[in-house]
N, C-alpha and C positions, 0 to 999 in steps of 0.2 A: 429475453431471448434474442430479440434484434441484435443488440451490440456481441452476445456470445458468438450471435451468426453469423455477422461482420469481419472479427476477428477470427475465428476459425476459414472462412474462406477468404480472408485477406482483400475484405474490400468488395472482389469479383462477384459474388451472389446475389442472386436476384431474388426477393423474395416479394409474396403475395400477398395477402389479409383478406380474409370474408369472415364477417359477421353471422356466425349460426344460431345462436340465438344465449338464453343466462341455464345455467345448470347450478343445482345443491353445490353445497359446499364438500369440495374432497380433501380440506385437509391442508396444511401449511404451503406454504410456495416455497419449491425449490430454491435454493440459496446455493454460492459457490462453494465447492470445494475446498478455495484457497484460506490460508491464512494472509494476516498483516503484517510490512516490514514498518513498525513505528521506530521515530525519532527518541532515544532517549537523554537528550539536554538540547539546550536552547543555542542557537545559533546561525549561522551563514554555511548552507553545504558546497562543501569543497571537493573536486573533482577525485582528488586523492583516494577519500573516505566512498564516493560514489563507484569509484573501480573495483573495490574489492565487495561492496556489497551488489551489483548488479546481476552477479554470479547466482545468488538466492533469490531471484524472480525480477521481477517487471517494476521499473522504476515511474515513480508521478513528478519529482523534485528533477531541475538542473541545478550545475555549480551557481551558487552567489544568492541563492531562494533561502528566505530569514525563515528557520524551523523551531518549533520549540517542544518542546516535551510532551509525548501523548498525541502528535501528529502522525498522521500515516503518512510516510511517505514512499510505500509498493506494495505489491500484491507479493507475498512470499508463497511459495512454489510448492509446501507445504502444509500442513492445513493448519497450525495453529500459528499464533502470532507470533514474533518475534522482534524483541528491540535493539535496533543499533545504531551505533554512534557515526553519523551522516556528519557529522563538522570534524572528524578528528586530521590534523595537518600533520604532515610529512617531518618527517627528524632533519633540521637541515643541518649538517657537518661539513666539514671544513675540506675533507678526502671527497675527491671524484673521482670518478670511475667512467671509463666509457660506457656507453650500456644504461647508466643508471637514473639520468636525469629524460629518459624518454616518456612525453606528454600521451597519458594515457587514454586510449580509443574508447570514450563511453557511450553504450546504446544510447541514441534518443531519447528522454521519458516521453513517456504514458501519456497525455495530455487530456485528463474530463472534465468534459463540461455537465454541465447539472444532471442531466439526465442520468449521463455515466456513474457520476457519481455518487446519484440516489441510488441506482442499477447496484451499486458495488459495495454501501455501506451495509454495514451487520447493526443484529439488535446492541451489540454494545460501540457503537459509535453512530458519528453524527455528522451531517454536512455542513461545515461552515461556509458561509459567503457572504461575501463583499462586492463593491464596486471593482472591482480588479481580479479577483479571484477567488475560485472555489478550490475550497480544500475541505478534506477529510480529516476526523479526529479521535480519540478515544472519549467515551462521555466521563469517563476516572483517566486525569491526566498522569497521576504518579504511578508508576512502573513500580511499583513495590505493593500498591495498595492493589492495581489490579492483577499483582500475580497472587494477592493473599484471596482475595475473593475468586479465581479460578481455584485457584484450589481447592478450596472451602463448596463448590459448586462440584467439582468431579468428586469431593469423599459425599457431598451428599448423591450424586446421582449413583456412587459406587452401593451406598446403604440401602439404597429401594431398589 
């Protein structure tokens, strides 16, 4: 709840904490909303590929960050997941145009640290960390295997 509270008031909020004491169990803990923007191939993201996907939610990756397949690299604005191509480069031709070689304005990312990032993973992914950095993942990295198992998960939840 801290970091949702953070962000919704942009920092400014002040919040409290007291200790009232343990109660039974009510039941699953609320989870986001959101879905995931994952990485579907391996590579180095390029500012190009970052401009059109920032549009679809909250970026974690800057240009030149090595991704590879099955990594989350945003929060999609949506609620289910979504994979896209975070390395794909620019068609360079030969004809210029004024207008067309303008260096494209990308929000900030997202930047989590552990916490965030526990805060923000779902039952089907996982926090990777290193000496240098924590990143988010899917626990089934291939994008085909885990669309056949969503699927296979919504016809069974459709049956009962």
């Amino acid at each position: 709840f801290r970091t949702e509270f953070l962000t919704e008031t942009r920092g400014t909020g002040l919040l409290h904490h007291v200790f009232d004491g343990y109660e039974a169990w009510h039941g699953d803990i609320r989870t986001r909303g959101t879905g995931s923007l994952v990485s579907d191939r391996m590579g180095a993201v390029t500012s190009y590929a970052l401009y059109g996907t920032q549009d679809r939610g909250s970026i974690f990756v800057e240009p030149g960050d090595e991704v590879y397949e099955g990594m989350v690299i945003g929060e999609n604005s949506r609620s289910e997941d979504m994979d896209v191509n975070c390395v794909r480069e620019k068609k360079l031709t030969n004809m210029r145009a004024s207008g067309t070689d303008e260096s494209e304005r990308l929000i900030p990312p997202k930047k989590l640290n552990m916490e965030g990032a526990l805060e923000f993973c779902r039952e089907d992914e996982c926090v990777e960390v290193t000496p240098a950095v924590v990143r988010i993942r899917k626990v089934i990295l291939d994008g085909a295997e885990r669309g056949r198992l969503t699927s296979r998960a919504k016809k069974a939840n459709q049956n009962t």
